[in-house]
N, C-alpha and C positions, 0 to 999 in steps of 0.2 A: 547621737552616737550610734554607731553601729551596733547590730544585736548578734551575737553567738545563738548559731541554729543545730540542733541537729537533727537531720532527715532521713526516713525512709532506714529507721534503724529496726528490723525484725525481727519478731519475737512469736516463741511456740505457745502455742494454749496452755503447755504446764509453764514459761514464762522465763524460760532459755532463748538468750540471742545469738551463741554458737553453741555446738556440740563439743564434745569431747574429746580429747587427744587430739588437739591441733598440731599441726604438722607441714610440712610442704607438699604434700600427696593429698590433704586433707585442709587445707588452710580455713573452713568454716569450722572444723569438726566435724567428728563423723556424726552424718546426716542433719548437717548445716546448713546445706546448698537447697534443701528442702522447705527452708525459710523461705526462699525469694522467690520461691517459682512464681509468684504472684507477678513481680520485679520483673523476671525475664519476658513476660506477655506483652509488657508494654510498647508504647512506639517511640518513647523517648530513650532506652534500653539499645532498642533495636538502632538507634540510629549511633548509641554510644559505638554499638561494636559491629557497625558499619555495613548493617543490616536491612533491608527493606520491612515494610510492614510494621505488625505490632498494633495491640488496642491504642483505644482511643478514650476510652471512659473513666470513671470515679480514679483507678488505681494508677494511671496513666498522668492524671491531674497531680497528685502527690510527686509522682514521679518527678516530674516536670519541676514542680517545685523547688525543688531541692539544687536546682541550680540556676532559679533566677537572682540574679543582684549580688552575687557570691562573688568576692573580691581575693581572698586564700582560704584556708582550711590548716585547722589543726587538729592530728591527729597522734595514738600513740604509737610507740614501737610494736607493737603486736600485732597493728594492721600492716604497718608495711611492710613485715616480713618474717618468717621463720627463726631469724638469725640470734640468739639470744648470750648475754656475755657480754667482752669485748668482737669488735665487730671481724668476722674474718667470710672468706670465700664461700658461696653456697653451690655443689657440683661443680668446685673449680671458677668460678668467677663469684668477680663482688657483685652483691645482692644490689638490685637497682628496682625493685618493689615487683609487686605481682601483676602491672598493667602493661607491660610491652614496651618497645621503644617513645611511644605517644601516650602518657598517662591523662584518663579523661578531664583532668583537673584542669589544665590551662592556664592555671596563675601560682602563686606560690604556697608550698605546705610545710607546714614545719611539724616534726616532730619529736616526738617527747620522748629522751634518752637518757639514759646515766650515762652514757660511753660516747668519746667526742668523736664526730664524722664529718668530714669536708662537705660541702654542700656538694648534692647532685643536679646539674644541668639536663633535665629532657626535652625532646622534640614538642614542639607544638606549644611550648610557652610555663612547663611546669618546672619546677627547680625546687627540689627537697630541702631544707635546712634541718639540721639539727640542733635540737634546745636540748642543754643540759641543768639547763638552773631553775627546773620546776614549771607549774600550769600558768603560773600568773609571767611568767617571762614570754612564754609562748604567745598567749593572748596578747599581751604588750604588742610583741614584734607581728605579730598576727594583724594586728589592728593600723599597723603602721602602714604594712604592707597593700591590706584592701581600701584603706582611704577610705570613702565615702561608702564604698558595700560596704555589707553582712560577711559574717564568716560563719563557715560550717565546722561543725567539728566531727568527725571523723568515728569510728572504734578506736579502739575493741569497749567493753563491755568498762572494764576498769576504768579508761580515760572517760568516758562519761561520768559514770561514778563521781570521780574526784571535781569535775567540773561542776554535778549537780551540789555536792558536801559543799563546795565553795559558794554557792546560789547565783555561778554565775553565768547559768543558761536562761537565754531570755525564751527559747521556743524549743520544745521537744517534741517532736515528730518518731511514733514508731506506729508499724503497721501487726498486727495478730496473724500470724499466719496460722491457719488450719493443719497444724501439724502438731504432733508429740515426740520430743527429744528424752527426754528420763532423765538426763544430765546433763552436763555444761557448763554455760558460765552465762548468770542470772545479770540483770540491771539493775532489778530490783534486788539486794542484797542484803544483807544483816549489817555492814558497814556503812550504809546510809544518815544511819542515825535517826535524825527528826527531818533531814532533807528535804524528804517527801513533803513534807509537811506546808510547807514552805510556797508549795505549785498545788496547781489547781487545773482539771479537765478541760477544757475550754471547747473542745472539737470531740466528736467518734462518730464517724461514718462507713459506713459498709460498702467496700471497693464490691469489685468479680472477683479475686481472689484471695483477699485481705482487709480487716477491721480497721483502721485507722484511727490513733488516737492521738490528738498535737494535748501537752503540757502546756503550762505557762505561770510565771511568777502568780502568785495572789494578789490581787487588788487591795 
């Protein structure tokens, strides 16, 4: 069966994976984007946003990762957009996520909504759906979707969360960034319960910019 992964998800030394007062001006929170600087170095980064260049080493490998064999993705509503409510116009047009005409996705993403939304068709092969009937429908249609791949799951912090509650991430990839946020919004949570408990360290490797740690079920 396919495995639910999730990759290259970042988190500060006090153990924040976005900042505070998210917003469309600020969509990591403020001093979020300070996460990934490790993320931007690389040369699989560089080639998302059609860039030259870029490392090559430890952090670069992770990188890389995170999109081989990756059939769709699901993610929550808080990653792909500001929009919050029932759904309406952001600056006057409908919100079509924060990657531009061509979202680096390439296959299908579903995400997780109370509020019902037409699918969105984009360039280069990505088409948003909306799930309104909870985690295990998503993954269902998720799974239908990538066939033989894996699927990635996506942010914000919450949609992992309830994925982990449920035990049903087979691989958790996040990397440490050398930074301090003070606030935000944690992975590790008080609403985890015994979760944690449940996975086990498997990996921690020291990038150029960033610690690496991959989860994984207990044996």
């Amino acid at each position: 069966m396919s495995q639910l992964r999730v990759h290259c998800l970042s988190m500060s030394l006090d153990g924040f994976v976005a900042g505070p007062d998210q917003s469309l001006e600020e969509p990591l929170g403020v001093g979020g984007e300070g996460l990934h600087g490790w993320m931007f170095q690389t040369r699989t980064w560089h080639e998302i946003v059609g860039e030259p260049g870029g490392t090559e080493a430890v952090d670069d490998g992770f990188m890389a990762r995170g999109f081989e064999s990756i059939g769709a993705t699901v993610m929550g509503r808080n990653m792909f957009g500001p929009v919050r409510g029932p759904w309406a116009p952001v600056a006057g047009e409908e919100w079509r996520g924060w990657w531009g005409p061509e979202p680096p996705y390439h296959h299908p993403v579903f995400v997780l909504t109370h509020h019902p939304h037409d699918p969105i068709e984009m360039a280069g092969g990505t088409t948003f759906f909306f799930v309104t009937d909870g985690i295990e429908s998503a993954l269902d249609q998720a799974r239908t979707a990538a066939g033989a791949k894996d699927l990635r799951l996506g942010g914000g912090a919450a949609t992992v969360r309830q994925y982990l509650r449920a035990g049903a991430i087979d691989d958790l990839h996040y990397a440490i960034a050398p930074v301090l946020l003070g606030a935000g919004e944690r992975l590790f949570d008080d609403d985890l319960g015994d979760a944690t408990e449940r996975y086990e360290c498997v990996e921690m490797t020291a990038g150029e910019g960033a610690t690496h740690v991959r989860l994984a079920p207990r044996r």
